[in-house]
ZARO-454105 format. One record per residue (C-alpha): residue number from 1; residue in three letters; x, y, z. Coordinates in pm, 1 decimal. Example, Ala and Ser with C-alpha at 12.3 -4.5 7.8 and 13.67 -1.06 7.14 Angstrom:
BEGIN
num=1; residu=ala; X=1230.0; Y=-450.0; Z=780.0
num=2; residu=ser; X=1367.0; Y=-106.0; Z=714.0
END
This chain:
BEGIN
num=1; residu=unk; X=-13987.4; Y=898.5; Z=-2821.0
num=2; residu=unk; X=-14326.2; Y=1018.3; Z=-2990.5
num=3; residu=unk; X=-14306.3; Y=1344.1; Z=-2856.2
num=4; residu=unk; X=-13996.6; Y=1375.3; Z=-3013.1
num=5; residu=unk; X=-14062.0; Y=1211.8; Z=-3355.9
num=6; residu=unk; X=-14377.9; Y=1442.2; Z=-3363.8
num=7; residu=unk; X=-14135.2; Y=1755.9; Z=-3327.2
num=8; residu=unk; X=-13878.2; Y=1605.6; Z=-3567.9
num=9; residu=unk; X=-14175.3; Y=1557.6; Z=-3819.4
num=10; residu=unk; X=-14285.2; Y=1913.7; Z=-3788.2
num=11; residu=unk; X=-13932.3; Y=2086.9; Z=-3844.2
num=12; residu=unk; X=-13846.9; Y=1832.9; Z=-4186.3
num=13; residu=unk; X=-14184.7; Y=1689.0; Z=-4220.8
num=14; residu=unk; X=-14290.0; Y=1364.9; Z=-4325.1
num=15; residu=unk; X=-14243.7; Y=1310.6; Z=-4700.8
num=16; residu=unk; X=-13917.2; Y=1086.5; Z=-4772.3
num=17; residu=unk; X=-13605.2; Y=1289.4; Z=-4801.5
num=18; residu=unk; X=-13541.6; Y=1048.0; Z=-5125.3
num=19; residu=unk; X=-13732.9; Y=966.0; Z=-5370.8
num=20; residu=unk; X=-13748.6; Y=697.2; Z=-5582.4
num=21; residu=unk; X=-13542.2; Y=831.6; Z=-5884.2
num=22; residu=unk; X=-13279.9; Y=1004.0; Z=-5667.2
num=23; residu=unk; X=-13237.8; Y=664.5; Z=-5476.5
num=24; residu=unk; X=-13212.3; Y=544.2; Z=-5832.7
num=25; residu=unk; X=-12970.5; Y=801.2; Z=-5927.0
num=26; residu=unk; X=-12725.0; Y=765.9; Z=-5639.8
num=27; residu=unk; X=-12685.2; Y=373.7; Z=-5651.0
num=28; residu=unk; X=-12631.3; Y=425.1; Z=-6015.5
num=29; residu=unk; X=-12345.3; Y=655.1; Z=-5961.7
num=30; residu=unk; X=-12189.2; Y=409.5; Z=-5666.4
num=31; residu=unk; X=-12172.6; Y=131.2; Z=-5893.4
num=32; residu=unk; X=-12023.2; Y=295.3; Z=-6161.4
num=33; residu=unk; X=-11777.0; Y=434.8; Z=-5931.6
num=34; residu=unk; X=-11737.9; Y=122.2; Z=-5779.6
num=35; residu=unk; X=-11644.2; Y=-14.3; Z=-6108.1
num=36; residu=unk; X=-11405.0; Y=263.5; Z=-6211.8
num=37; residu=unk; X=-11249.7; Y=169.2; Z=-5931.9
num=38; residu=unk; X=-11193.9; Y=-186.0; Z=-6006.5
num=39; residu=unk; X=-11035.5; Y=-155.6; Z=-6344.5
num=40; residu=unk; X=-10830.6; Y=82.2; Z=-6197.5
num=41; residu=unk; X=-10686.0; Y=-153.3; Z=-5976.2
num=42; residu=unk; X=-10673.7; Y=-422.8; Z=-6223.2
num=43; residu=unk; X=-10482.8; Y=-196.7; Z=-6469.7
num=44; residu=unk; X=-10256.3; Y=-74.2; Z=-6217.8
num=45; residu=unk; X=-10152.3; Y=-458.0; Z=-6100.9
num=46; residu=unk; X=-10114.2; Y=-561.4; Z=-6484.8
num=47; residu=unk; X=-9871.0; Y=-275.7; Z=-6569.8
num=48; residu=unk; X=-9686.6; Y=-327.0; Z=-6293.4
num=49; residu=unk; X=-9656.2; Y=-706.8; Z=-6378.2
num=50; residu=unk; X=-9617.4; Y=-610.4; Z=-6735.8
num=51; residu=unk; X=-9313.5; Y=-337.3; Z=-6663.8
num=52; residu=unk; X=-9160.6; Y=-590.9; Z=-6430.0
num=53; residu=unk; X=-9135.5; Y=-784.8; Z=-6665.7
num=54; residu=unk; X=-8993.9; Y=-636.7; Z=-6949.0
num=55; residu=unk; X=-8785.0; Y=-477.7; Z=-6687.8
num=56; residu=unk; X=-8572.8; Y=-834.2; Z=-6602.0
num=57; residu=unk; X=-8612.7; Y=-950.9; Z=-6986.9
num=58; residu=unk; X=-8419.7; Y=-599.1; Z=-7090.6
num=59; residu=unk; X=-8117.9; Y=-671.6; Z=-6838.2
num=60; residu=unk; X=-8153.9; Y=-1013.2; Z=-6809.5
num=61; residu=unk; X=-7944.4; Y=-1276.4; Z=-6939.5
num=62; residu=unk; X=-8068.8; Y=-1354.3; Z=-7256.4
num=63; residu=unk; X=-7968.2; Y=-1019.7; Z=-7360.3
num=64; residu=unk; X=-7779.1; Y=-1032.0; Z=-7684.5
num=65; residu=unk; X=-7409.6; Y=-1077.1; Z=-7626.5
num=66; residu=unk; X=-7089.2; Y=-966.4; Z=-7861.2
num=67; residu=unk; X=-6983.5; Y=-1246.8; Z=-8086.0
num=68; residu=unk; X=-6627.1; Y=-1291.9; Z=-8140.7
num=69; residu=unk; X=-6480.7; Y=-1117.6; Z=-8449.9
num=70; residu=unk; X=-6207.1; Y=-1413.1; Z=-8502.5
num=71; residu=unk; X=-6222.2; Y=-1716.7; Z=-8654.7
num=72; residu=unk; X=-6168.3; Y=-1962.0; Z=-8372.8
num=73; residu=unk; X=-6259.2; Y=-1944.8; Z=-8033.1
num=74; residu=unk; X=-5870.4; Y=-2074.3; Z=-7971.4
num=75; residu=unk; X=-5764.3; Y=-1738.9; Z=-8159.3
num=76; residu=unk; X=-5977.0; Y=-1511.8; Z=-7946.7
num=77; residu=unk; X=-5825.3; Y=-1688.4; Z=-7622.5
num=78; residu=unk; X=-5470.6; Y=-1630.7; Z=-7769.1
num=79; residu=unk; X=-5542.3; Y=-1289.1; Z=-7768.4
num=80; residu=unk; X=-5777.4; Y=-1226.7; Z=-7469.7
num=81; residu=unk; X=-5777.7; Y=-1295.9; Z=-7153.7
num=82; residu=unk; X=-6072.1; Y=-1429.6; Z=-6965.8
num=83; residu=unk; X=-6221.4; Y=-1153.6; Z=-6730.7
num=84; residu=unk; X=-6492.6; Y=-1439.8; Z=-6605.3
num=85; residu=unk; X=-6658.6; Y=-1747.3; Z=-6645.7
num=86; residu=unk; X=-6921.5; Y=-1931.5; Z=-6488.8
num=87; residu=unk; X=-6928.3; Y=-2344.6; Z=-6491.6
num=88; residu=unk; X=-7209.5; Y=-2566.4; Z=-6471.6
num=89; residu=unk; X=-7242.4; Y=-2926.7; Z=-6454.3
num=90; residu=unk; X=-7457.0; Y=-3059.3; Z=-6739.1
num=91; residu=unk; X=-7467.2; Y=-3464.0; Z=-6927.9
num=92; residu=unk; X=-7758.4; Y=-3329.4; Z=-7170.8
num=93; residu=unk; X=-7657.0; Y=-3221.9; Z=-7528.0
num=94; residu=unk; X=-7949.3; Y=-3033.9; Z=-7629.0
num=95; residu=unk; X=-7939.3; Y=-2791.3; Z=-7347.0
num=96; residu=unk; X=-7676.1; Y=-2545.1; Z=-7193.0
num=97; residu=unk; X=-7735.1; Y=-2417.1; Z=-6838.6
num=98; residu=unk; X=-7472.4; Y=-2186.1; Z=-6766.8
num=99; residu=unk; X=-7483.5; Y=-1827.1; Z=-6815.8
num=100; residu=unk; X=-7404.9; Y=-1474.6; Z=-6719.7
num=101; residu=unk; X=-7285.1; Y=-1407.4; Z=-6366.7
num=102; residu=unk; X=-7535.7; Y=-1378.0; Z=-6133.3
num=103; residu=unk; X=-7798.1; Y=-1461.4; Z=-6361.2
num=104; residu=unk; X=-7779.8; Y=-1870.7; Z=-6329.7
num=105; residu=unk; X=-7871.7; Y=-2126.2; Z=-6037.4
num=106; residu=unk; X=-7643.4; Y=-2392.2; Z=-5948.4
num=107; residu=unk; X=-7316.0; Y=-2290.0; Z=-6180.4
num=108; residu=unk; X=-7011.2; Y=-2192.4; Z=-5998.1
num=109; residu=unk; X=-6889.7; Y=-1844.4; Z=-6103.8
num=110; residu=unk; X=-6505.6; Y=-1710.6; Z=-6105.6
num=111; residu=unk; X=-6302.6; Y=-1435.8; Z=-6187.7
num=112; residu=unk; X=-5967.7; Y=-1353.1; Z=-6271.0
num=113; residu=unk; X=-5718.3; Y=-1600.7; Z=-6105.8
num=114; residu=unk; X=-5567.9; Y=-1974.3; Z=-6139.7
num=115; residu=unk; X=-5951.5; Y=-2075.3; Z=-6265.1
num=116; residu=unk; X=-5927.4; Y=-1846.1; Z=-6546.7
num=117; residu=unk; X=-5586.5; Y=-1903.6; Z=-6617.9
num=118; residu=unk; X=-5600.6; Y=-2327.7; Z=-6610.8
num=119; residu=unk; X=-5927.6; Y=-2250.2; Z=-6862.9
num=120; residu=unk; X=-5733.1; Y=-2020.7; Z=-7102.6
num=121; residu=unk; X=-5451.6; Y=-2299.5; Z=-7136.2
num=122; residu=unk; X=-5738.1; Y=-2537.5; Z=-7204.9
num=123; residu=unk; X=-5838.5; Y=-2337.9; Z=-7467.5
num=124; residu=unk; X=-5492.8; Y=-2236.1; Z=-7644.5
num=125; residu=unk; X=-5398.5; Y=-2593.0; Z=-7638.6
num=126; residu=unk; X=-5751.1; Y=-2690.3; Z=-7881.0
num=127; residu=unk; X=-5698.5; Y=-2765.8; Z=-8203.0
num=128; residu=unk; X=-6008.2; Y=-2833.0; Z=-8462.8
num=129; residu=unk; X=-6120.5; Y=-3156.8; Z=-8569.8
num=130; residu=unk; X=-6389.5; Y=-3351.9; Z=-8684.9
num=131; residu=unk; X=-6651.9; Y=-3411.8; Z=-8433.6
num=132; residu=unk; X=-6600.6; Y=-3755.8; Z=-8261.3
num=133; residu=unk; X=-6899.1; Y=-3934.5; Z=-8081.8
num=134; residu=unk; X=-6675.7; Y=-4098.2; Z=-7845.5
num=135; residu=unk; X=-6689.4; Y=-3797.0; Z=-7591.3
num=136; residu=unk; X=-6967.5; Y=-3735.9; Z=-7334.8
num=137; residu=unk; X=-7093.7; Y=-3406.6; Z=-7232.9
num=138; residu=unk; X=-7051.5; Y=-3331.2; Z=-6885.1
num=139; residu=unk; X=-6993.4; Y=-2946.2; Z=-6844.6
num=140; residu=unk; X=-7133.0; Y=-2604.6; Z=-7004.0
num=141; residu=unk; X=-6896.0; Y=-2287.2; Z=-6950.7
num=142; residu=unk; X=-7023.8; Y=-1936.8; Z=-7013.9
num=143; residu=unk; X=-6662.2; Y=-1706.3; Z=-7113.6
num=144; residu=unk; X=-6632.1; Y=-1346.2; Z=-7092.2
num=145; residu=unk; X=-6282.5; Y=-1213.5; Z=-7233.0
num=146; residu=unk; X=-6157.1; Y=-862.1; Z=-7152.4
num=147; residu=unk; X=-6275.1; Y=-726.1; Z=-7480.3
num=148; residu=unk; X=-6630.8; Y=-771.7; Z=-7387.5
num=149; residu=unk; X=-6674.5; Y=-1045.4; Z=-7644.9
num=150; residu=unk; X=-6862.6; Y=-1366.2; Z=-7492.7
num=151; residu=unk; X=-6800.1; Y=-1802.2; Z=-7535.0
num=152; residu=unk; X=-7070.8; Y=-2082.5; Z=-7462.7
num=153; residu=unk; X=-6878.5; Y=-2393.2; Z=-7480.6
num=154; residu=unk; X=-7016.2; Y=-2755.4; Z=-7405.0
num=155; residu=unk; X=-6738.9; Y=-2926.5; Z=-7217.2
num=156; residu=unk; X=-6705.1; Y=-3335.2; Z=-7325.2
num=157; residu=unk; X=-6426.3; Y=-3612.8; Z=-7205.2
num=158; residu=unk; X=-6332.1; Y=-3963.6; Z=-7266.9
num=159; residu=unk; X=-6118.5; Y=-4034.3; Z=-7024.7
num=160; residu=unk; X=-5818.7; Y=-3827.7; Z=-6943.5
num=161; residu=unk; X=-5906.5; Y=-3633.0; Z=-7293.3
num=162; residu=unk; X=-6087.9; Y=-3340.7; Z=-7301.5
num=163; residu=unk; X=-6294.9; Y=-3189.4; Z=-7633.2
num=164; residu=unk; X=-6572.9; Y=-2911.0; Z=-7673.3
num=165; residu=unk; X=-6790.0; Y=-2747.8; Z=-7882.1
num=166; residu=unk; X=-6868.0; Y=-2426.8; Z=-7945.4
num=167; residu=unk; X=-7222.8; Y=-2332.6; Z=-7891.3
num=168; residu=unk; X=-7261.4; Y=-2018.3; Z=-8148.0
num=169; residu=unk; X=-7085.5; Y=-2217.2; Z=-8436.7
num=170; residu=unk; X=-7090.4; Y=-2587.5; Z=-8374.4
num=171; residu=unk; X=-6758.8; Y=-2633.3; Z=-8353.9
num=172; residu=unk; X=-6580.1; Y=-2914.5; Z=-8250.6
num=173; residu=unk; X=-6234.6; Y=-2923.4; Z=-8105.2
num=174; residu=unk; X=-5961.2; Y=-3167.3; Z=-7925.9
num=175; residu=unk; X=-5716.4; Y=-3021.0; Z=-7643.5
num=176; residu=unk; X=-5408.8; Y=-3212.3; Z=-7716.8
num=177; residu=unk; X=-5235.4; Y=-3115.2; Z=-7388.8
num=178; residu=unk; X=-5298.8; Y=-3427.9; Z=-7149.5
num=179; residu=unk; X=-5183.9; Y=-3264.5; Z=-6846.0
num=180; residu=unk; X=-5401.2; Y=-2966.7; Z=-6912.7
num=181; residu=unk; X=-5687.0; Y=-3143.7; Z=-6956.0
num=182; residu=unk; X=-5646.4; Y=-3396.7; Z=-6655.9
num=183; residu=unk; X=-5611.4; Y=-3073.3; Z=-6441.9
num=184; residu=unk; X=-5933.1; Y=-2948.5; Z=-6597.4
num=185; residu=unk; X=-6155.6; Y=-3268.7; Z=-6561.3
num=186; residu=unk; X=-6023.3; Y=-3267.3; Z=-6208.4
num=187; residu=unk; X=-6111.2; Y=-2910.9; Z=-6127.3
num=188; residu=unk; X=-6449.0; Y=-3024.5; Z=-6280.8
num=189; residu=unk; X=-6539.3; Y=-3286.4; Z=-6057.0
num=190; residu=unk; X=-6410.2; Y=-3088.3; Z=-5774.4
num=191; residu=unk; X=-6643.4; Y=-2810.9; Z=-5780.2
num=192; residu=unk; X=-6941.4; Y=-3069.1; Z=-5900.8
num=193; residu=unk; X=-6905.5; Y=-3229.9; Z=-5552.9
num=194; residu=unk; X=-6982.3; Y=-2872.0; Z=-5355.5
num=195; residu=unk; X=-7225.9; Y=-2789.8; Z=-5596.4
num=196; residu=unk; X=-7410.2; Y=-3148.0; Z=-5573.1
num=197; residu=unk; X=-7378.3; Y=-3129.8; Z=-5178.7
num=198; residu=unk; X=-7594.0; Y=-2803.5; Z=-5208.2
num=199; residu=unk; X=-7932.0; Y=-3008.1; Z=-5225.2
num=200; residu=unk; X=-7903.5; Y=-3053.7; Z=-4835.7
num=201; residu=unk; X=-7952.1; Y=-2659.5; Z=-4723.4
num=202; residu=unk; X=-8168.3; Y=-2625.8; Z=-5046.7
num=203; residu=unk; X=-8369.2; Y=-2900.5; Z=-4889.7
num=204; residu=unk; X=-8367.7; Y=-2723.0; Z=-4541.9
num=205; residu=unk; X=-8453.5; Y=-2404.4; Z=-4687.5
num=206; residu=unk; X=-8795.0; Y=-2548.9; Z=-4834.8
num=207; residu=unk; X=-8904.4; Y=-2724.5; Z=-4479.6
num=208; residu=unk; X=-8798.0; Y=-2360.4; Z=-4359.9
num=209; residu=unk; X=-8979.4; Y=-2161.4; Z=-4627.6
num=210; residu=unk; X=-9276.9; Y=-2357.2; Z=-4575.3
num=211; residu=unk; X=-9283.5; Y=-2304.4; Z=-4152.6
num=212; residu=unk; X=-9223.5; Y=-1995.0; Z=-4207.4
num=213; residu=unk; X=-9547.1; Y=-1926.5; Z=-4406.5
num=214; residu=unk; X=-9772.1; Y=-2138.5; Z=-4219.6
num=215; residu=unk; X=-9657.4; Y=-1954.7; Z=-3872.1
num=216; residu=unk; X=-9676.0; Y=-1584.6; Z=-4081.2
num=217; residu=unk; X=-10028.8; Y=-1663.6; Z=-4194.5
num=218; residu=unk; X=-10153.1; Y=-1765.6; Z=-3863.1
num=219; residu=unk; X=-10027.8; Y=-1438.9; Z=-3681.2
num=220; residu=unk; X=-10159.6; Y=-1220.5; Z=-3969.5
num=221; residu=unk; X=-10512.1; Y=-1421.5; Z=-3901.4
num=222; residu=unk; X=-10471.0; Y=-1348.7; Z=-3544.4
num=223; residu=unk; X=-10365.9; Y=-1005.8; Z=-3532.1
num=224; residu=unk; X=-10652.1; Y=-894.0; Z=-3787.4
num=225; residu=unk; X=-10912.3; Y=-1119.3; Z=-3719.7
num=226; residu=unk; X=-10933.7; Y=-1284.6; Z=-4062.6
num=227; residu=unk; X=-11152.4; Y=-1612.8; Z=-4049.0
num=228; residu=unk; X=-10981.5; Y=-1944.8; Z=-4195.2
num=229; residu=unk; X=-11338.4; Y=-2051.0; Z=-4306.5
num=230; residu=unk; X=-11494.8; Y=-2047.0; Z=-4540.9
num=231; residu=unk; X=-11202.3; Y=-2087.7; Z=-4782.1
num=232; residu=unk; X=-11343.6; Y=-1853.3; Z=-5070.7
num=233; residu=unk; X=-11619.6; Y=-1602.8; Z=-5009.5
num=234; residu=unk; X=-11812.2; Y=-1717.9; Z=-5303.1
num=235; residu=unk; X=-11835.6; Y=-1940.6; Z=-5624.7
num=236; residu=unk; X=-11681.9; Y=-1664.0; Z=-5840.8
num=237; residu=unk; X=-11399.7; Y=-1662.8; Z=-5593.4
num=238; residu=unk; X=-11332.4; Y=-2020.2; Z=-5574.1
num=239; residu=unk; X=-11374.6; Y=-2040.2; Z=-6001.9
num=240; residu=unk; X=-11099.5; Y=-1734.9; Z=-5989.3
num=241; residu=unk; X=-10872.1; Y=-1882.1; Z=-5789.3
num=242; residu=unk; X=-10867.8; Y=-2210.0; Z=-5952.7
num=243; residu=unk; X=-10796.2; Y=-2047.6; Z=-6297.3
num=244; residu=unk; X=-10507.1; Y=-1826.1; Z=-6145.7
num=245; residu=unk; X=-10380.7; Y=-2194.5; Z=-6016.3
num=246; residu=unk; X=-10446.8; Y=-2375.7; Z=-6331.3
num=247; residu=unk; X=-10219.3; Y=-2079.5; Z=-6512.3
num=248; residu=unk; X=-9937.7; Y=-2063.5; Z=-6291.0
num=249; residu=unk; X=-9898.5; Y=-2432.4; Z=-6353.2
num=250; residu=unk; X=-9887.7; Y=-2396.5; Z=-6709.1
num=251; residu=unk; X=-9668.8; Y=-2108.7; Z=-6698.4
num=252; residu=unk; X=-9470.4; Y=-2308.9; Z=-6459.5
num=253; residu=unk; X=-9434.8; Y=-2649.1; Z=-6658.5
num=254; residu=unk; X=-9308.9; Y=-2407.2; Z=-6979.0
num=255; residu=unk; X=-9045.9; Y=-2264.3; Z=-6762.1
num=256; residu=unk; X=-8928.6; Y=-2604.5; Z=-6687.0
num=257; residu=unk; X=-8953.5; Y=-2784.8; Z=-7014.4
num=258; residu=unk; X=-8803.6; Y=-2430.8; Z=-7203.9
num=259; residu=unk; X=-8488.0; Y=-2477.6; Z=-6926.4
num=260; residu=unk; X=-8579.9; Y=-2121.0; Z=-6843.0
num=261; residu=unk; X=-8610.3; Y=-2223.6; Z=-6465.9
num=262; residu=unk; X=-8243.6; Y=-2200.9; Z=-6364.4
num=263; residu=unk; X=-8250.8; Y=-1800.1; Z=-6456.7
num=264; residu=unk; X=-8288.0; Y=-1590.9; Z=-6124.0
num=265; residu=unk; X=-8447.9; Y=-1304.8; Z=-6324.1
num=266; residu=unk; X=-8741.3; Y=-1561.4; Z=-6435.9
num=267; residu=unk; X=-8785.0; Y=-1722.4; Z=-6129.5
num=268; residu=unk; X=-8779.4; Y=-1364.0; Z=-5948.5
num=269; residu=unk; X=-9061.1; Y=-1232.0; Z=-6213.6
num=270; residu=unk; X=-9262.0; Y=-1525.5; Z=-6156.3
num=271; residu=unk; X=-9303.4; Y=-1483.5; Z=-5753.0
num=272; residu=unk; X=-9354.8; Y=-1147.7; Z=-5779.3
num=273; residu=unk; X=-9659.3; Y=-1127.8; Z=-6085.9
num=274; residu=unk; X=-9809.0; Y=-1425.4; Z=-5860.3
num=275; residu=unk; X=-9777.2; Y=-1171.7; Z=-5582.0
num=276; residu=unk; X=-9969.8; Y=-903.5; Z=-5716.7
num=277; residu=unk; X=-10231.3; Y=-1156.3; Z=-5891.2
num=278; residu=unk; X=-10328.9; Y=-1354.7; Z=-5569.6
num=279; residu=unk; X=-10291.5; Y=-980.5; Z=-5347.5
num=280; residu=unk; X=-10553.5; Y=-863.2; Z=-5622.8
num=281; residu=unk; X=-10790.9; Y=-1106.5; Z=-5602.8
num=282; residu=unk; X=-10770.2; Y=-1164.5; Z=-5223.9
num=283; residu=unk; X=-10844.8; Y=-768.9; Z=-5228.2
num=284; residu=unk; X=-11139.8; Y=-781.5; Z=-5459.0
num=285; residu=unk; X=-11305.6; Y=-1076.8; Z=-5313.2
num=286; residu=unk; X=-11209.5; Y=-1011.8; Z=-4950.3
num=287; residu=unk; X=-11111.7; Y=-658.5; Z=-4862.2
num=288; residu=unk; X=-11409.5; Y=-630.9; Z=-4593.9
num=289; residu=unk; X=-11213.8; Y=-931.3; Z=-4394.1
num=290; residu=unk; X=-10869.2; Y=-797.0; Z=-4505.8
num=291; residu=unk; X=-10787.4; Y=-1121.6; Z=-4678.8
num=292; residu=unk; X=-10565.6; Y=-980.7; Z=-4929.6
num=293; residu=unk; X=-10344.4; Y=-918.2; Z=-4595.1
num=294; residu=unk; X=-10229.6; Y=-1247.4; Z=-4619.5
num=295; residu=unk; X=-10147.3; Y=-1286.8; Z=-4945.9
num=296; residu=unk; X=-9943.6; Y=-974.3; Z=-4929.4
num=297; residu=unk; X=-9728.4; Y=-1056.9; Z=-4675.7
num=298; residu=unk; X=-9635.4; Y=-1385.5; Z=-4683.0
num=299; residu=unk; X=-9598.7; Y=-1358.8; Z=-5089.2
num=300; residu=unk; X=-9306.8; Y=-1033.8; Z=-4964.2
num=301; residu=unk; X=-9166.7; Y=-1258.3; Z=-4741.0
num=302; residu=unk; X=-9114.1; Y=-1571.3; Z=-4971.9
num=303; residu=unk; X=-8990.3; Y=-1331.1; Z=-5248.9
num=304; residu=unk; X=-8691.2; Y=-1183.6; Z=-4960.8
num=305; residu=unk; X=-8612.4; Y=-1493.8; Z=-4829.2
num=306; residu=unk; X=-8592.7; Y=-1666.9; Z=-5226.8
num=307; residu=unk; X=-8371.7; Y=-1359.4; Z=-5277.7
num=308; residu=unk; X=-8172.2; Y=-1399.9; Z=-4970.4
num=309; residu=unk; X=-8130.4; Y=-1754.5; Z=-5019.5
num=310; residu=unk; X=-8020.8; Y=-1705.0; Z=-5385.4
num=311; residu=unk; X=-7728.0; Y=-1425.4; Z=-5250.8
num=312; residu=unk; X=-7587.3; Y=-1670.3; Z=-4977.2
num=313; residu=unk; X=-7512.6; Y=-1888.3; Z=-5254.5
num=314; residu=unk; X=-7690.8; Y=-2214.9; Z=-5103.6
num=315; residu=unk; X=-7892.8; Y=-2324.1; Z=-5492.8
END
């Protein structure tokens, strides 16, 4: 080993190859490339959350919709048909949780048929009158007519006698037609019972959600060798992720209070920003164990099986 350290000396001899302001030089450059290439990544994950979400609020439901030209929603429904509506059950008056097609949980949506027909001869049988307290809320129905032009109405009843209000101008009115408005009440309560029975496979898919992301995160461990301890690499990654937490809570309870939780495109847009937030810092904090791994792909398999769950038609 000497003899050949001797001949290695002679052919580069023995002064360092580096001195101390190249050394100085190239771990300058590293760490400024190292962070150029963390804002990068940090910029790329905000657009991405940022054009995601404008993305659902531009096609969502909360869209502006066509008022109706008439007077009276009872004039419009004289001469429109209904093309679709969607029914939810609801006993609040200062909220309305139904909404555009495919846009709501738990509302039952229909389309042309005896539905729409037994809800236009609710509504050509109204009449206007002075707001009576008697009446209890108890459904909200989201109307789309043929000529584009939309209807939020907050269903009430007393009985066998059926009222509403309409949403965009407060107005109250009686349907004097007690046969159509028995058969109304009574379709009501019919599709309330399926839609109340839905808490059982909502219930199942949670427990199944949950399995399903415990048993994903332990063959992701296995397969790539990423350690279950220590939880967080270090103190800045433990403060991180309990801010991230602390936010999605907040952002969470506003969702709920603002009765914004029961649109699909919200709920969607907040799994998926989470997703890229928590893939993010996983990557930052733990790339060398391939933490972010986990994250990843159990966050892409709760958002497909949320999304699958939501198509089936369970919530």
């Amino acid at each position: 080993m000497t003899s050949f350290k001797d001949k290695l000396n002679k052919e580069i001899g023995e002064a360092p190859r580096f001195t101390q302001q190249l050394q100085e030089r190239i771990f300058h450059k590293a760490q400024q490339q190292s962070m150029q290439n963390r804002w990068w990544r940090y910029t790329t994950v905000m657009v991405a959350a940022t054009l995601t979400l404008l993305f659902f609020i531009a096609i969502g439901p909360w869209k502006s919709e066509n008022a109706s030209n008439l007077a009276t929603i009872v004039d419009l429904a004289k001469q429109e048909e209904i093309k679709q509506f969607s029914i939810a059950e609801n006993w609040e008056n200062g909220q309305f949780k139904a909404g555009r097609s495919g846009w709501v949980v738990r509302q039952r949506e229909y389309d042309k048929g005896l539905e729409t027909e037994l809800l236009e001869n609710v509504l050509q049988k109204a009449v206007l009158s002075k707001k009576d307290d008697g009446y209890s809320a108890f459904r909200d129905i989201w109307i789309e007519f043929d000529n584009k032009q939309t209807a939020k109405l907050k269903i009430l009843f007393n009985v066998d006698q059926l009222a509403f209000i309409d949403s965009k101008t407060n107005v109250f009115y009686k349907v004097n037609d007690t046969k159509v408005a028995s058969e109304f009440i009574a379709f009501s309560f019919k599709e309330d019972r399926t839609i109340n029975n839905s808490w059982i496979p909502t219930s199942i898919f949670i427990v199944v959600l949950i399995l399903v992301a415990q048993i994903t995160e332990r063959i992701v461990r296995k397969k790539f060798n990423i350690p279950k301890e220590p939880k967080y690499v270090s103190t800045s990654h433990r403060r991180t992720m309990y801010i991230v937490h602390f936010i999605n809570s907040i952002i969470l309870w506003i969702l709920m209070i603002k009765n914004w939780i029961i649109y699909i495109a919200a709920d969607m847009t907040f799994i998926f920003v989470s997703l890229l937030i928590y893939t993010a810092i996983d990557y930052y904090y733990g790339r060398e164990e391939k933490r972010h791994y986990i994250s990843s792909i159990s966050g892409l398999l709760i958002l497909v099986l949320f999304l699958g769950f939501i198509l089936i038609g369970f919530i």
